[in-house]
C-alpha positions as CSV (number, residue, x, y, z in Angstrom):
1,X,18.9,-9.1,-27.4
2,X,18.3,-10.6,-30.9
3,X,16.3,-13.7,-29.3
4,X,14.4,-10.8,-27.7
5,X,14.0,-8.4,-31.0
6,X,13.9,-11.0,-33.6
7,X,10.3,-12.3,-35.0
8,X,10.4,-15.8,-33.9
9,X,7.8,-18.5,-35.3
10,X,6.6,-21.2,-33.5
11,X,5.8,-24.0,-35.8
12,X,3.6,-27.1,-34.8
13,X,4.2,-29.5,-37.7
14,X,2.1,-32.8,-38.0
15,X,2.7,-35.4,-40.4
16,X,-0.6,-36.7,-42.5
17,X,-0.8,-38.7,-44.8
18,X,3.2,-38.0,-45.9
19,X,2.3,-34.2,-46.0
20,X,3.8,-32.0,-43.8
21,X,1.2,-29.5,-42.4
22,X,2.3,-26.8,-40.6
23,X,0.2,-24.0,-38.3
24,X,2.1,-20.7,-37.4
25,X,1.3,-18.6,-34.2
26,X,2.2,-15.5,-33.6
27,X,5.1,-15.0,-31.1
28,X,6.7,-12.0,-31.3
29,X,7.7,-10.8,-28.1
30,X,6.7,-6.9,-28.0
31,X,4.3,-6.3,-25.4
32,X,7.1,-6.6,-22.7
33,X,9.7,-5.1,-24.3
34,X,10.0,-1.3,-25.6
35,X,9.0,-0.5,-22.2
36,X,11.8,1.1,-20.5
37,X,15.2,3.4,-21.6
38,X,17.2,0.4,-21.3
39,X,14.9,-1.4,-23.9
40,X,14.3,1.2,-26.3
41,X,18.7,1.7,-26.4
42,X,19.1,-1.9,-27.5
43,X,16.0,-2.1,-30.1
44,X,18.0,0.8,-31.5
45,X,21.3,-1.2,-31.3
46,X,19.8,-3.7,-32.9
47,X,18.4,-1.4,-36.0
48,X,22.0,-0.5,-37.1
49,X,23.1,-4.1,-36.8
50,X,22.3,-4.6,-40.8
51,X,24.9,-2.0,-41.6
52,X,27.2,-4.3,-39.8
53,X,26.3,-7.3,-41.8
54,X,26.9,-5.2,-45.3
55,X,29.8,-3.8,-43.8
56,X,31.6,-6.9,-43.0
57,X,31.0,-8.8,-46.6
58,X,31.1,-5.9,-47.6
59,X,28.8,-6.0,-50.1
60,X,27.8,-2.0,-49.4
61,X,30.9,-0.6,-50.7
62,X,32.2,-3.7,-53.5
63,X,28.9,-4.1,-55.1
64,X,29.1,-0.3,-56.4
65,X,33.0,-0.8,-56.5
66,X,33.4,-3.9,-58.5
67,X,30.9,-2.7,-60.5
68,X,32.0,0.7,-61.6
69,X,35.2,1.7,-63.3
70,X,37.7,2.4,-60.9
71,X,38.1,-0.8,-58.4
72,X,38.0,-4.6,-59.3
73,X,38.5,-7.7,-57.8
74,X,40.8,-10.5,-58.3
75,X,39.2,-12.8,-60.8
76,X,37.8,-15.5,-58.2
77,X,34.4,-16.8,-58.6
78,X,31.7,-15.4,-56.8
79,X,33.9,-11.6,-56.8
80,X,34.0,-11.4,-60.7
81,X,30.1,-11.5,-61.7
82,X,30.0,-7.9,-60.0
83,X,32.8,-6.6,-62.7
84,X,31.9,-8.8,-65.6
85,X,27.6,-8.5,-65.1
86,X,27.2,-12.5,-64.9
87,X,25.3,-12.7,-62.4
88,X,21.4,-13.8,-62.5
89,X,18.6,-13.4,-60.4
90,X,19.4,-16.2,-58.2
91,X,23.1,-14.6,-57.6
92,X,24.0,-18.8,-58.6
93,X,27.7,-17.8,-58.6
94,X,27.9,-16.3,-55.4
95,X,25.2,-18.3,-54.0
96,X,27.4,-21.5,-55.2
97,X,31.0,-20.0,-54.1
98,X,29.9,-19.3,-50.5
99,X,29.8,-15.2,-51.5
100,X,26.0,-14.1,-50.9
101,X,27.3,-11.8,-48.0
102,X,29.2,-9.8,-50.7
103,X,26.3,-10.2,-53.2
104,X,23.4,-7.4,-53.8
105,X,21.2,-10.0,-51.9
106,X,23.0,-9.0,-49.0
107,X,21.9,-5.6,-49.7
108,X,18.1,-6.4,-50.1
109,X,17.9,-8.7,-47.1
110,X,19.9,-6.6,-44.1
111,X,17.8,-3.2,-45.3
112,X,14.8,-5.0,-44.8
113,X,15.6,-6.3,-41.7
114,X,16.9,-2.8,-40.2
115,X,13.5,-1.3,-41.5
116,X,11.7,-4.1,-39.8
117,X,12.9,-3.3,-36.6
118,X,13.0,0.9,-37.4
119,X,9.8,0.0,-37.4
120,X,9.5,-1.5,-34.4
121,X,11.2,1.7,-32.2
122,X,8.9,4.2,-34.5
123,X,5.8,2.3,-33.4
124,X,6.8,1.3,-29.4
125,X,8.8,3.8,-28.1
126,X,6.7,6.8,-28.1
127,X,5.2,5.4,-25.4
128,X,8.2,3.9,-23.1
129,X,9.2,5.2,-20.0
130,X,12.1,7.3,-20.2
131,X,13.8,10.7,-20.6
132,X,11.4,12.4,-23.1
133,X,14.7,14.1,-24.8
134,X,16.3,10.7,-25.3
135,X,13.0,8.9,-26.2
136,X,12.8,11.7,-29.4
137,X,16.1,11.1,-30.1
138,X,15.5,7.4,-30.4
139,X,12.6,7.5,-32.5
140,X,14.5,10.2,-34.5
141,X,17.6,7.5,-35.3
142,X,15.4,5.0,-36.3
143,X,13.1,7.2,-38.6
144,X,17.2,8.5,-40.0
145,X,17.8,4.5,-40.7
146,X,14.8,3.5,-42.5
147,X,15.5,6.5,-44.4
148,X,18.7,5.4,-45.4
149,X,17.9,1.4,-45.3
150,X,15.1,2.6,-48.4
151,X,17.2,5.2,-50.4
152,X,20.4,2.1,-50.3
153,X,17.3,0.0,-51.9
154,X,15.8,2.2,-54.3
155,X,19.3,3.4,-55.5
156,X,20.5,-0.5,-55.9
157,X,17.0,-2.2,-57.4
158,X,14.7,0.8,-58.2
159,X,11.3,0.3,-57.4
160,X,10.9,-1.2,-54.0
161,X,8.7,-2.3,-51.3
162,X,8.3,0.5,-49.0
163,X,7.6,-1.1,-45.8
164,X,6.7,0.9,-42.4
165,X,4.5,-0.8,-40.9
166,X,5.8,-3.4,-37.8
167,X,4.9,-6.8,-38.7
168,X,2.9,-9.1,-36.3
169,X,1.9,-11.7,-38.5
170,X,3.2,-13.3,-42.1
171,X,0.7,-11.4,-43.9
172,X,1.6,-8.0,-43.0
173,X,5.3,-9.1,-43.9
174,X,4.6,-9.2,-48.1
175,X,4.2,-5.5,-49.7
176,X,4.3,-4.8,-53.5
177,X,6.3,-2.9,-54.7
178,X,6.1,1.1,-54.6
179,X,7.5,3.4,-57.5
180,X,10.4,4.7,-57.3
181,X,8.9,8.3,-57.2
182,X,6.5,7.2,-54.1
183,X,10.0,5.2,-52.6
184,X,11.8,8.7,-52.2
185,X,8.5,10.9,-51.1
186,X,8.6,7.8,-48.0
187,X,12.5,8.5,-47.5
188,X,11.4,12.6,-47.4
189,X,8.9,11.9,-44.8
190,X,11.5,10.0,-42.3
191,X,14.0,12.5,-43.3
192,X,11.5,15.3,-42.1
193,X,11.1,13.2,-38.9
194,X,14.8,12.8,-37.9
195,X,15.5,16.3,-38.7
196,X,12.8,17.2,-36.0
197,X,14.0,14.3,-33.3
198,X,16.5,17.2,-31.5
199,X,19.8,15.2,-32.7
200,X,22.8,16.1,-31.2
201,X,25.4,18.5,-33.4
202,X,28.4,17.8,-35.0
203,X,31.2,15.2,-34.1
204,X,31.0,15.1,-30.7
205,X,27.9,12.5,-31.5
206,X,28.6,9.4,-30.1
207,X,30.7,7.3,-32.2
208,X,28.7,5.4,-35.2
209,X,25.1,7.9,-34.8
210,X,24.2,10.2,-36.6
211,X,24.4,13.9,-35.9
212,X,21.9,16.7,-36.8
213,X,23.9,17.1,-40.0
214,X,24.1,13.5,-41.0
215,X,20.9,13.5,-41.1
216,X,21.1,16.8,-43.1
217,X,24.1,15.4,-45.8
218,X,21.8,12.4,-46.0
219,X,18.8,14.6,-47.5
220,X,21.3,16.3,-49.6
221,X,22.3,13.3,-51.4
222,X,19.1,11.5,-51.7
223,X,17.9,15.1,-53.0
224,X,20.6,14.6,-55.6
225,X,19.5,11.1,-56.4
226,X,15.9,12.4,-56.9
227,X,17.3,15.5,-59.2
228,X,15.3,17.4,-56.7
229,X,18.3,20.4,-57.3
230,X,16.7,23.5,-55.1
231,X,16.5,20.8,-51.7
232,X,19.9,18.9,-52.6
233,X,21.4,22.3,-52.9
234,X,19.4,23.8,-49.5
235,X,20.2,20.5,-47.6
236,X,24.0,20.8,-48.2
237,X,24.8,24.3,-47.9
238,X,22.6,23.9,-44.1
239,X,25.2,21.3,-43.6
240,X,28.6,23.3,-44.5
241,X,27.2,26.2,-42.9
242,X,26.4,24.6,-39.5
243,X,30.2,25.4,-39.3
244,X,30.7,21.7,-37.3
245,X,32.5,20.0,-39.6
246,X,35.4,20.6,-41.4
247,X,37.9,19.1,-44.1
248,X,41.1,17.4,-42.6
249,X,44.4,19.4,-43.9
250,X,46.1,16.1,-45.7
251,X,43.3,14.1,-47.1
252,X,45.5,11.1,-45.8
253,X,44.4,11.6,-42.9
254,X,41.0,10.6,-43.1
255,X,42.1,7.0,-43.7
256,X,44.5,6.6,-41.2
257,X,44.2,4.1,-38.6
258,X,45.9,6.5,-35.7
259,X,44.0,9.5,-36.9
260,X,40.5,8.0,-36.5
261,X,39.0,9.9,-33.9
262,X,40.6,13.3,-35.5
263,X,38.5,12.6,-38.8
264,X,35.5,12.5,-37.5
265,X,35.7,16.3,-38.1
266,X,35.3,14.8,-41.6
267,X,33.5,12.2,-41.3
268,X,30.0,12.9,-40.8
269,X,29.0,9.3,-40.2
270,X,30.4,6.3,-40.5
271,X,30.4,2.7,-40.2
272,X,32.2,1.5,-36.8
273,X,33.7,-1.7,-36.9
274,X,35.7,-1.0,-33.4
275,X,35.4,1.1,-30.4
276,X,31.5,2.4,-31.4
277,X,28.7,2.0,-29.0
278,X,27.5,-1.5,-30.4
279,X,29.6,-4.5,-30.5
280,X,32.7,-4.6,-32.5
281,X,32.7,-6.1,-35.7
282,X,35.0,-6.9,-38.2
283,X,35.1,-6.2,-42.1
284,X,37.1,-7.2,-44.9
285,X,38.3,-4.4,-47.0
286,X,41.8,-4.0,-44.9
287,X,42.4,-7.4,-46.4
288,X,40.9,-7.0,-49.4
289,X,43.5,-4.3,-50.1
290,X,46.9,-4.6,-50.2
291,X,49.4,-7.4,-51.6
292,X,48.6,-10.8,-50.8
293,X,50.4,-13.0,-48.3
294,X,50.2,-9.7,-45.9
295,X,53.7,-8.7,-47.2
296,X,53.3,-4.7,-47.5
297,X,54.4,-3.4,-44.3
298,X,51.8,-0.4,-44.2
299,X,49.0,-2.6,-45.4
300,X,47.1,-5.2,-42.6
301,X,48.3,-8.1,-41.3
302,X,46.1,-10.3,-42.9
303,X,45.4,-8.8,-46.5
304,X,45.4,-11.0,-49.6
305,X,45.5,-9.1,-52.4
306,X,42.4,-9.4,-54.3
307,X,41.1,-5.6,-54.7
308,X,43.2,-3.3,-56.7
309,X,42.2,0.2,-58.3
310,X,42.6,-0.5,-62.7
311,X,45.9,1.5,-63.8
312,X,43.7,3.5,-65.8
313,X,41.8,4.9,-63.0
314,X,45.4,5.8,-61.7
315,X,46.5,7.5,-64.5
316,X,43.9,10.1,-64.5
317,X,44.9,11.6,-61.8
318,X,47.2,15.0,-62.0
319,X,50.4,13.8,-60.4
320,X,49.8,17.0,-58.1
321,X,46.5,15.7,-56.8
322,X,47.2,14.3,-53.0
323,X,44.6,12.0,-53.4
324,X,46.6,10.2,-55.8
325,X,48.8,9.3,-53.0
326,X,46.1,6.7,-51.5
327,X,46.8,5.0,-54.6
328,X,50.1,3.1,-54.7
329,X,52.1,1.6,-57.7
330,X,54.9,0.2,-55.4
331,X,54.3,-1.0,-51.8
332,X,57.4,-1.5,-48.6
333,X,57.6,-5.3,-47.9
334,X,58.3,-6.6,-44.1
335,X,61.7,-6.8,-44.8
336,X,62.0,-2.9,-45.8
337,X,62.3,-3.3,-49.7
338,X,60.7,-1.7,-52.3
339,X,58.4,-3.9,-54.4
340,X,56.8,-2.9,-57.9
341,X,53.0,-3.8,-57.5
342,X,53.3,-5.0,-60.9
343,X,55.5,-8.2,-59.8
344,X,52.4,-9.4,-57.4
345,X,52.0,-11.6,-60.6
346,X,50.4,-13.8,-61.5
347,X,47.3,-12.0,-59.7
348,X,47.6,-8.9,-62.2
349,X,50.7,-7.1,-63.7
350,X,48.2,-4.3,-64.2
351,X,46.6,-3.8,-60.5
352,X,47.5,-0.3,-58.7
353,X,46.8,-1.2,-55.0
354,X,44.4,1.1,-52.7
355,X,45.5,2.7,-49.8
356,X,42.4,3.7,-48.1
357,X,42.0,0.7,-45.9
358,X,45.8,0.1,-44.4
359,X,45.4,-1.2,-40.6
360,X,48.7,-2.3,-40.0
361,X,48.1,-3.0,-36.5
362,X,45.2,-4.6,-35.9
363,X,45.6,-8.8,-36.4
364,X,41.7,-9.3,-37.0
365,X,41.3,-6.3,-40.0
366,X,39.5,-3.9,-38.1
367,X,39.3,-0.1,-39.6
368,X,37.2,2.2,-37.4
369,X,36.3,4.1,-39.8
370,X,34.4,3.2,-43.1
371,X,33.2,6.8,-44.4
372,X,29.2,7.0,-45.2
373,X,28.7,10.4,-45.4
374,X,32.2,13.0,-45.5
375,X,32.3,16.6,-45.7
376,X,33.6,16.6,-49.3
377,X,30.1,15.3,-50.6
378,X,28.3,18.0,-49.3
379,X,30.6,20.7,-51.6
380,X,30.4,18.2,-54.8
381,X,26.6,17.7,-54.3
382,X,25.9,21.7,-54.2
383,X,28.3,22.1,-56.7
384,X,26.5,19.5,-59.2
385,X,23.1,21.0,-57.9
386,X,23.5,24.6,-58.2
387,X,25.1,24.0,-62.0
388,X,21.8,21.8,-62.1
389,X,19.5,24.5,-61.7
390,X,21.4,27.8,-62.7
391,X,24.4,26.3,-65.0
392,X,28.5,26.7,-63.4
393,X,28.0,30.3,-61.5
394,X,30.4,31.6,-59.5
395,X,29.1,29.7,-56.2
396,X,29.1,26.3,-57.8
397,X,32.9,27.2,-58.9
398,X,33.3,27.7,-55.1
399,X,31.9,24.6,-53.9
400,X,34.0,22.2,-56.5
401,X,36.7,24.9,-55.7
402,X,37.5,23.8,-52.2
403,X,37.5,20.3,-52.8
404,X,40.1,20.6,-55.2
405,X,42.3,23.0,-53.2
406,X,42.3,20.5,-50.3
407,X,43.5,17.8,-53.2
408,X,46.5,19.9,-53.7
409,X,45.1,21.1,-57.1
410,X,44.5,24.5,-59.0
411,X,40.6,25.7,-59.2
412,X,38.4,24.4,-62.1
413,X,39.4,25.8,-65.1
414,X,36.3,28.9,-65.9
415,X,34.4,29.6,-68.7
416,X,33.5,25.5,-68.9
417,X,29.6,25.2,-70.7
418,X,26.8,23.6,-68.2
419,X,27.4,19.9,-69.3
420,X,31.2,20.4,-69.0
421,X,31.0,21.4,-65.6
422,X,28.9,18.6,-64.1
423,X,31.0,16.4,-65.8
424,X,33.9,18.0,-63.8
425,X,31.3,17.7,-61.1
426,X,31.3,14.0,-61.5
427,X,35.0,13.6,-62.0
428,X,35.6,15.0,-59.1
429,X,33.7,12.7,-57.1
430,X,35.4,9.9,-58.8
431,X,38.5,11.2,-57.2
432,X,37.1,11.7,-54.1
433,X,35.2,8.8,-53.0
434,X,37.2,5.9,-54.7
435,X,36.4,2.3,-53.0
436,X,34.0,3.9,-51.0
437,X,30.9,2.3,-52.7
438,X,29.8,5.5,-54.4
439,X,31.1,5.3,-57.8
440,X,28.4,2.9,-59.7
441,X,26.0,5.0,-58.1
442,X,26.8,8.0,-60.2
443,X,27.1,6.4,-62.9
444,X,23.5,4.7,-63.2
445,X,21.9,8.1,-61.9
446,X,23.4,9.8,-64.8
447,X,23.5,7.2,-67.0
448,X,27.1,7.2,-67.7
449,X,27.8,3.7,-67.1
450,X,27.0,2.3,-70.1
451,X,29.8,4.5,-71.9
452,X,32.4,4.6,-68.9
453,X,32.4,1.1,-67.7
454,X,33.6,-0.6,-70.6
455,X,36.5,1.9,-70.9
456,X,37.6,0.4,-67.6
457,X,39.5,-3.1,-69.0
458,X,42.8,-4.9,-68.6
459,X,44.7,-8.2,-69.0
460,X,42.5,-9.5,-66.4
461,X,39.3,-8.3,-67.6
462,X,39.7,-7.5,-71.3
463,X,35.9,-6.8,-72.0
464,X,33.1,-5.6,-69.4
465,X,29.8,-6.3,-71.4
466,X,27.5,-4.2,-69.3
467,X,24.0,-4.0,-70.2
468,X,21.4,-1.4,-69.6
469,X,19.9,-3.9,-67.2
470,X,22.3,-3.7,-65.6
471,X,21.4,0.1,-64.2
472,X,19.6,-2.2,-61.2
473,X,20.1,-5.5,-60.0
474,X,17.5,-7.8,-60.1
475,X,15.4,-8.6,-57.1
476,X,16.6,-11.8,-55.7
477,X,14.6,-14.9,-56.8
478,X,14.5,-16.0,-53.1
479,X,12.4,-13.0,-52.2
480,X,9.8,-13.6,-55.1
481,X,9.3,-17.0,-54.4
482,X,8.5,-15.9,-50.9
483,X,6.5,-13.0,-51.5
484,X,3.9,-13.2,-54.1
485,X,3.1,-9.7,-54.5
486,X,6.6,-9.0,-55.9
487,X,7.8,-8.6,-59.3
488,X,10.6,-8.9,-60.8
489,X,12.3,-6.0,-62.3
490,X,11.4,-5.6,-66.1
491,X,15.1,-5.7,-67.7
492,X,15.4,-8.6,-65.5
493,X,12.0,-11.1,-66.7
């Protein structure tokens, strides 16, 4: 399927005078393929591949994660320029320590190459053979993806190349870059397209697709991103009231391994590393988390202890709140005992270990479910846009309101000014979506970073210089050297 889908070159190289000269034909396989059902199903296979590849690094949640103020890594090299903003346009560091999958180039080069071949579906399936409901559908997913593939982009490196055109040749492969503003207004337009495509409803969905309302909850929070309140708003009340998905009783739940299949009640999409309808792949964060040496008896059986939540981030939390408990101070060893996380020295004396990611079963660190899109975000994104637009009424109480009541907490104290209450909006999500990659992104959107990242410190990182370059990264210098119409980002020249 990749030889088939992938653009391949054919180079005839002939040596002159010591130069190499080389002539490039055009050999991308398309006028066969995208012909037939069976063909247009695996071009589409192949467009959600890139998740996989951030997924498995996984640079899509740690590059937010390590970045922001509630995760970090173990100081190892290659980890530690996400937490302490030393990397450079060349990612060196990473580049050097074997860590580019877990890098933000891994970010810039798998959306690319899922909108390259989004592109391909939008432009050949239209006219393939096949069920005309299930042909939509198709075209619908893919238009969904390079939605998302460009709003993971824009949100990571700002102004981007928006690119929807298949390409046939090397020339129609380099695009300048688009403004952000004209980067979202493309991401509307797909969105408008997938929301038309006839998308199956709620959870029953096949695993790893999106439903009707992912593609909904995905409007809602690129709205957001935009501060485009009234549709973020729209988008996210269409998705609670479709009345298909619902929060899990113990937020626990959502993360367990055995309860994977129940969650997706919750889960509105989600990355599938086992058991989904392409082929399995595997991810790190179930051994990312959790002691090393595999010795926590809950945690997987191949975890290494080099992602902890900072003690600080811990301590926030009301000892009431249930989402506290996917947090853990102490861990149960193989041999039944109690251990203090604090004597996992000399890692960190100060590292609280995350609980989101246990898979004690599996022996390859498989998790089914890595949440994209959950129920909760569509309450905390109306909440934030309705206190946007009309300051903390009584319905944007009532969105942030059920959140908390799952958490096992008391509703939002009233009477709180506008600012106050979209800073509980904020905190809230903190809570929420911990070491789910979401974290860095709220604070560059609202600017918070600069004042909340270096708050986040201990005896393994004592100071966090982040810079207000550092609201993006910087394009990677491999992609400017091979596309002259790029630029590099301005805080970044």
């Amino acid at each position: 399927m990749r030889k088939t889908l992938i653009p391949i070159l054919a180079f005839v190289l002939t040596l002159s005078s010591c130069e190499l000269e080389e002539t490039i034909y055009s050999s991308i396989y398309t006028e066969a393929f995208y012909k037939t059902a069976a063909d247009a199903e695996k071009g589409l296979i192949a467009v959600y591949d890139p998740i996989a590849d951030m997924c498995v690094g996984p640079a899509l949640t740690i590059v937010s994660d390590f970045s922001a103020d509630q995760c970090y890594p173990r100081a190892v090299v290659g980890r530690n320029t996400l937490t302490l903003f030393s990397y450079d346009p060349n990612y060196t560091t990473q580049r050097t320590a074997g860590r580019l999958s877990e890098a933000p180039q891994q970010i810039w080069t798998s959306c690319y190459d899922g909108i390259e071949k989004a592109n391909w579906i939008i432009e050949k399936v239209p006219s393939a053979s096949m069920d005309a409901t299930r042909r939509a559908q198709i075209v619908g997913e893919a238009y969904f993806l390079r939605a998302f593939y460009h709003w993971t982009l824009t949100k990571n490196f700002g102004d981007v190349p928006v690119k929807i055109k298949a390409s046939v040749d090397q020339a129609e492969a380099i695009v300048g870059k688009s403004a952000r503003a004209d980067v979202y207004k493309q991401i509307y337009s797909d969105l408008d397209q997938a929301v038309a495509a006839g998308l199956v409803s709620g959870p029953t969905v096949e695993k790893g697709r999106p439903s009707k309302e992912a593609v909904n909850a995905l409007y809602a929070k690129v709205a957001l991103y935009n501060e485009d309140w009234a549709r973020a708003l729209q988008k996210a009340q269409e998705v609670i009231n479709a009345g298909k998905y619902s929060l899990m009783p113990d937020v626990r739940d959502v993360y367990r391994y055995d309860r994977e299949d129940l969650a997706r009640v919750e889960n509105i999409w989600a990355y599938e590393s086992e058991g989904g309808f392409s082929p399995s792949r595997g991810h790190q964060l179930s051994g990312l988390c959790g002691p090393p040496n595999s010795a926590g008896a809950e945690y997987s059986r191949a975890s290494f202890g080099s992602m902890f939540a900072y003690q600080s981030f811990f301590n926030s939390f009301d000892p009431r709140d249930k989402r506290r408990q996917l947090l853990d101070t102490s861990y149960v060893d193989r041999s039944n005992r109690v251990v203090p996380q604090r004597s996992i020295t000399p890692i960190t004396t100060q590292g609280v270990l995350i609980k989101k990611y246990q898979d004690p079963v599996s022996t390859v660190g498989n998790l089914p479910n890595i949440p994209i899109l959950r129920l909760p975000d569509m309450y905390l994104v109306a909440a934030e846009a309705e206190a946007r637009q009309n300051g903390p009424t009584a319905l944007a109480y009532g969105f942030i309101n059920v959140v908390r009541k799952r958490a096992g907490l008391d509703d939002l104290r009233t009477g709180l000014s506008k600012d106050a209450f979209i800073d509980a909006v904020i905190q809230e999500r903190s809570w929420e979506f911990f070491a789910e990659g979401d974290r860095w992104y709220d604070l560059t959107r609202t600017g918070k970073y600069l004042t909340e990242v270096p708050k986040a410190v201990n005896n393994v990182y004592p100071t966090r210089p982040v810079q207000a370059r550092n609201r993006y990264f910087p394009i990677p210098l491999d992609e400017l050297n091979a596309n002259p119409k790029l630029e590099q980002n301005p805080d970044w020249k």
